[in-house]
N, C-alpha and C positions, 0 to 999 in steps of 0.2 A: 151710632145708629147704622152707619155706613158698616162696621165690620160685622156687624149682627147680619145684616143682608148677604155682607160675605158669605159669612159661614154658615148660613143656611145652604147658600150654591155648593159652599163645597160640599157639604153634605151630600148634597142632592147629588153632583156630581159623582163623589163618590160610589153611595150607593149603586148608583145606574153600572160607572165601571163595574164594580162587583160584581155586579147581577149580571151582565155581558159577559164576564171570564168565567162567571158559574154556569150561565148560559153554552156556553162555547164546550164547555169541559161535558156538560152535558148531552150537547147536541152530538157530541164525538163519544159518546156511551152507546147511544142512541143509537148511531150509524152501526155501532158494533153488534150489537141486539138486535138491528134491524139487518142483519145479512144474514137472515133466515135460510138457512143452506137446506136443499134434501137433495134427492137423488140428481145424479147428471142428466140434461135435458138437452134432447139437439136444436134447442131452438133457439139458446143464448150463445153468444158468443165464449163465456167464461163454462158452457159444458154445465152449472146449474140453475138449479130453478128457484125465483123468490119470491116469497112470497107478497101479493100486492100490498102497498103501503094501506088504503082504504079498508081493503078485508080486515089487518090488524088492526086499525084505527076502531072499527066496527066492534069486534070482538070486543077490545078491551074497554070500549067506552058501554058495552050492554056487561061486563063483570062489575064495572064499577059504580053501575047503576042497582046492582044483585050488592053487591058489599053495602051501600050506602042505606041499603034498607035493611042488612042484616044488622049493624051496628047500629042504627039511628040519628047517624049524620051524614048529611050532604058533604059529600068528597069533590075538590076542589081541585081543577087540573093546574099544578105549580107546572111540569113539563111533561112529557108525551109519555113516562111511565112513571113520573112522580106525582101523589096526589097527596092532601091536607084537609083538613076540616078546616072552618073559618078561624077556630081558637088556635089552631095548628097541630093541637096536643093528640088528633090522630092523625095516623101519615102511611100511607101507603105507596109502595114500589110494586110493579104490576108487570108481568114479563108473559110474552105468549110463544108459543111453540107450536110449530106444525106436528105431525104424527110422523114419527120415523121409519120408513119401514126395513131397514137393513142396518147392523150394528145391535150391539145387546140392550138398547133401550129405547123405548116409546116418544119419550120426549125431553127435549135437551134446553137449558137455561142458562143463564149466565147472572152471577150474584156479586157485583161489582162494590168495592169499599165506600166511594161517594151515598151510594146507596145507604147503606147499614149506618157510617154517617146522620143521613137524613132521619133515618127511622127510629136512630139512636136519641135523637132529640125531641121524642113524643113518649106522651104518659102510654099511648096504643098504637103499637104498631103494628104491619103486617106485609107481609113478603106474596105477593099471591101470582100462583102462577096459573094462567090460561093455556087450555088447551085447543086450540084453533076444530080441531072435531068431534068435541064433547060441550052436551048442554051444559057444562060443569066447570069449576073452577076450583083449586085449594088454597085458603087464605092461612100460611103458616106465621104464626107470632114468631114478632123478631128473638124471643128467647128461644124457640125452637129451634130456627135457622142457626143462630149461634151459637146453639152447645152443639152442632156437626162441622163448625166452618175448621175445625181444625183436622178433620179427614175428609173432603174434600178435597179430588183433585182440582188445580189451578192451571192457569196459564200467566205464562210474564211476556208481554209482548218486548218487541225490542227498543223502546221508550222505557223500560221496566215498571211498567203498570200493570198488575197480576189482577186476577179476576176468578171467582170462582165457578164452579163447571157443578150446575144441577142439574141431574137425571131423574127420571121416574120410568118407572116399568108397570107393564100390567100383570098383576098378582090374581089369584084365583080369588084372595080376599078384595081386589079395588087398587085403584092405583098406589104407588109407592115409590117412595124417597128413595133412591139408592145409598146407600150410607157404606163405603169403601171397607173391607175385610170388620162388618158389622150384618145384623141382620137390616132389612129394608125398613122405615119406616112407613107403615099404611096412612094415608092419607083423609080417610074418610071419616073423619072428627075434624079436619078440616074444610069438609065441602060445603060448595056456595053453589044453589042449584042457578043459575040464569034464565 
């Protein structure tokens, strides 16, 4: 009876560790998504500007309340861009961007493997990216996302942890996926009005 007790703790134990190093792995995603970069600003020290942690909080918690009514389930905050339904089997990654206004595109994302991971393990997933000055948001299926993740530019930081680089542009037809020496992908079969 005593080692049934046991291994219930280590269980418990376990998991907690787990969830704490998935925790960790995700809070250091997070930091990277959340150094929302635009133009240089003389009012920080580092010469840019970021954007407030609240604003995005704001944003992405009024798309995820527009998705959860689009779909017909209550979406579940797992971490500050991971969400789930109760069954788990939908799952959404949720990433916002400011408006760019110098460079050849409108607005810049990052599509992180842990991500695609999470979304990979739901019957419905979805990649949605927020645009911080639009009523609007695009919720793309992770099938969509992944038949372009192989022309996508990337970065490998110097830990070699690569990440994928999403753009969108404004097109005369609505916004659009940049899809590298391809035509754009239009976006608006994807839209979540907010």
């Amino acid at each position: 009876m005593e080692f049934t007790r046991l291994d219930g703790l280590v269980d418990i134990m376990f998991t907690t560790a787990t969830d704490v190093e998935s925790g960790l792995v995700e809070a250091a995603i997070e930091t990277i998504e959340a150094t929302d970069v635009a133009a240089p600003a003389t009012n920080t020290p580092s010469g840019w500007q970021f954007t407030d942690t609240a604003v995005l909080d704001k944003k992405r918690n009024d798309i995820i309340e527009a998705l959860s009514r689009k779909i017909g389930s209550k979406l579940i905050k797992k971490s500050r861009a991971l969400y789930w339904d109760a069954s788990h089997e939908k799952r959404v990654a949720c990433s916002i961007s400011k408006r760019y206004t110098r460079g050849g595109y409108s607005y810049w994302y990052a599509y992180h493997p842990t991500w695609d991971t999470f979304l990979g393990e739901a019957q419905t997933a979805y990649f949605v990216l927020g645009c911080m000055d639009l009523p609007e948001a695009f919720a793309l299926p992770l099938d969509v996302i992944r038949s372009h993740l192989g022309t996508l530019n990337t970065t490998t930081t110097d830990k070699d942890y690569t990440y994928w680089h999403i753009h969108l542009v404004d097109t005369p037809q609505g916004i659009a996926l940049v899809i590298p020496n391809r035509d754009n992908l239009p976006l608006r079969e994807y839209h979540i009005q907010i």
